[in-house]
N, C-alpha and C positions, 0 to 999 in steps of 0.2 A: 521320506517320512518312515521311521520305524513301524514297524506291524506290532510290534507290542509297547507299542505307546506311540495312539494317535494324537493329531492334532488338538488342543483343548486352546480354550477361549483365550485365558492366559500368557498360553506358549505363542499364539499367531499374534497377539498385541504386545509379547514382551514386557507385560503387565511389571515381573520383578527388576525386570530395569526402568523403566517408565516411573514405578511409584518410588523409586531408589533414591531418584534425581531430586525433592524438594528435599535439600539438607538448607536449615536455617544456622547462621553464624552469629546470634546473639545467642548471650549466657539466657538461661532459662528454658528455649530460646523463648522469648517475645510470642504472646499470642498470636499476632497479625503478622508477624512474618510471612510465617508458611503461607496465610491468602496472597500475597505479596507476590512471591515465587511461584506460588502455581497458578494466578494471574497472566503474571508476564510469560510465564512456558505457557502456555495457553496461546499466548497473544501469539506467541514466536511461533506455532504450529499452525495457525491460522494463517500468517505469514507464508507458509511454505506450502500450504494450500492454495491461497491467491496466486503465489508465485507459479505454481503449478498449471491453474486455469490459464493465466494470462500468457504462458507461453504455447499454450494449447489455442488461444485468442488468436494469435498470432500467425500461426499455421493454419487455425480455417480462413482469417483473410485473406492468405498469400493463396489460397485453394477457392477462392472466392464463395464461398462456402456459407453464405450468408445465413441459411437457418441454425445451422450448428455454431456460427458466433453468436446469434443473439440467444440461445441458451445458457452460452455459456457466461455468456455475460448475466444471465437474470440470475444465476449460480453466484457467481459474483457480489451481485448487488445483497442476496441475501446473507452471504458470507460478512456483509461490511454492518446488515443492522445486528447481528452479533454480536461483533466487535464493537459496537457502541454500546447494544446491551451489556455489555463486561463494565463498562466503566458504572454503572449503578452499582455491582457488586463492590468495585474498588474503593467507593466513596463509599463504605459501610466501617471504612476506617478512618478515622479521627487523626488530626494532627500530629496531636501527642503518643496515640500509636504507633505513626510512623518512624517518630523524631525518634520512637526509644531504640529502634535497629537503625535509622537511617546511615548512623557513624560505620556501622560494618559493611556498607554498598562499596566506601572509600571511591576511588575515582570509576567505579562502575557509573552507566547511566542507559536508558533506553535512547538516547542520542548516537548511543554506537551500534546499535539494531541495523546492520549489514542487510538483512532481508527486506529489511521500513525502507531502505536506500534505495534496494533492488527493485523494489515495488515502484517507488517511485518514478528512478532511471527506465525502470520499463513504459510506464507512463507519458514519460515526455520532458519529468522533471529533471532535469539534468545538471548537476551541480559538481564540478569537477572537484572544486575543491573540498568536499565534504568529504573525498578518498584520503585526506592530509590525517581526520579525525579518527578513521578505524585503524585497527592493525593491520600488519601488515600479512596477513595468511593468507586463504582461500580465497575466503569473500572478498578483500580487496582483486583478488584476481577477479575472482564474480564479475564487479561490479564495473572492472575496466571496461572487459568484455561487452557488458551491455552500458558503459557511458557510449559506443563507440557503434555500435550495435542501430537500426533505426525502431523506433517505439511502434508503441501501438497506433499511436495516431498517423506516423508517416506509413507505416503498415494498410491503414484508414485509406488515409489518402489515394496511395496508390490501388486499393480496390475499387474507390469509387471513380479512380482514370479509365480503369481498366472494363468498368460498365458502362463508357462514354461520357462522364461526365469531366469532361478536359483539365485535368488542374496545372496550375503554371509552375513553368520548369524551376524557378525558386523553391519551391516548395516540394518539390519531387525529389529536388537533387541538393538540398541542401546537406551540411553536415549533421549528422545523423548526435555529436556530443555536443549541439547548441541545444536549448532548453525551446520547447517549443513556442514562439511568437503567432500575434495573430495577426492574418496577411486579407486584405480588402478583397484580391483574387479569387481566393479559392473560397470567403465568405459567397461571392456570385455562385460559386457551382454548387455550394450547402443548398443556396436557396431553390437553384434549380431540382436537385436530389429532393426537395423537401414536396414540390409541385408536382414533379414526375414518378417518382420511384416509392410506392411507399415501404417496400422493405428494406430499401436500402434509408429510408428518412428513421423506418423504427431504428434500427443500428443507432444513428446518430443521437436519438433520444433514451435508448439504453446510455451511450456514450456522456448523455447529460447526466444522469442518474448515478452510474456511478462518478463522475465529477464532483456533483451534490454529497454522494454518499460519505466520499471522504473527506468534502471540508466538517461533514459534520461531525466524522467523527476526529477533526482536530479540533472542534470548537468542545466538543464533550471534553479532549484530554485536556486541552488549556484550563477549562474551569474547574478540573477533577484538580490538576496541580495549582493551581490559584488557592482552591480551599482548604489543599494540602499543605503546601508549604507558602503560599504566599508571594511577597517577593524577593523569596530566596535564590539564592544561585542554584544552577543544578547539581547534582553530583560528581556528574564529568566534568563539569568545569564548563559547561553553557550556560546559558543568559536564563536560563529556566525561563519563566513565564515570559518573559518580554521575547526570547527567543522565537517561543510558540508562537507568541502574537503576528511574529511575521509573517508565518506559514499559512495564517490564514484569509480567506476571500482570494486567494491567487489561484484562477482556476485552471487547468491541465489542458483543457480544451477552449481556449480563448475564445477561435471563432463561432464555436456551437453556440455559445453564449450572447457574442456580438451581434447574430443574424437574428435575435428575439424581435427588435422593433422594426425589422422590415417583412415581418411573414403576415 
């Protein structure tokens, strides 16, 4: 750092590149663009924050590190009621608002969010083929890496082996780019962890929560694009709203959910 000219608020946030980036591409442009654009940047920096924690998740499981995951995960959790709070902003615009830039998105769409993938694949959700949909740059590399990669849950898994609570070699040693399934085995040793261990049972109910956290906030985005555009296609060329509709109630952590009617 120069001595004659310190660091200032600006220069460490790189504030005149930051407010640089909302350039809107309709004529006028269009009111509601710029909320639009600095929405979705918004969304995408949150994105890289999650991505951030949950690979820091990771590495205190492997460190078995149990207090510093469930922090990080209640960081987590509040990162995700954010990101639902945004979507009440985004429905401050109107159909017709939309529709009047919508033509300048062309085949852009938040379908190709390379970091929404990442998050996922880190997750558990694993969906090869969705690497077909982005480009082919970075982030497809990203995202190979961690289709391939073991998630959070097999991460899970194997900390709560490693505290004695046995889990079966299917589940230990499966392939790490299958999407995660829920296995009757290793439900036995949740419920054991649930009986025995209460820090490691909080984990698991963090683990529920954020579960929860994000179907809800696909149920917010499905209904924010439902009132938006209806049953339109998307922009990229997905199912829009019927596409959404898939993604939801299919939870990340199968058997956390399964073991409810026998505790």
């Amino acid at each position: 750092m120069s001595a004659d000219r310190p660091l200032s608020y600006g220069r460490y946030l790189k504030l005149d590149v930051l407010l640089g980036l909302q350039q809107p591409l309709s004529e006028g442009p269009e009111h509601d663009e710029l909320l639009f654009i600095t929405i979705h940047q918004v969304y995408e920096l949150w994105f890289k924050q999650l991505l951030h924690e949950l690979r820091g998740l990771r590495s205190r499981l492997d460190r078995d590190d149990a207090p510093a995951a469930a922090a990080t995960l209640k960081r987590v959790l509040t990162i995700l009621k954010t990101l639902v709070k945004q979507v009440d902003v985004l429905e401050t615009m109107t159909p017709l608002s939309f529709n009047a830039f919508r033509a300048r998105l062309e085949s852009s769409s938040g379908f190709q969010s390379g970091q929404f993938r990442a998050l996922e694949f880190l997750l558990g959700y694993k969906r090869p083929e969705l690497l077909d949909a982005l480009p082919q740059d970075s982030t497809a590399a990203d995202l190979f890496a961690l289709l391939i990669e073991p998630s959070i849950w097999d991460r899970f898994l194997a900390h709560l082996d490693r505290l004695g609570f046995t889990m079966p070699a299917a589940a230990l040693q499966r392939s790490p780019a299958v999407p995660t399934q829920a296995d009757v085995a290793v439900q036995h040793q949740l419920i054991a962890v649930y009986r025995q261990h209460p820090l490691a049972a909080q984990l698991c109910e963090l683990l529920v929560d954020l579960d929860e956290g994000l179907q809800e906030w696909r149920y917010r985005h499905l209904k924010m694009v439902e009132r938006t555009i209806g049953a339109k296609l998307g922009t990229g060329g997905s199912a829009g709203m019927a596409y959404l509709r898939e993604t939801l109630f299919r939870p990340l952590f199968p058997d956390l959910w399964a073991i409810r009617t026998r505790l």
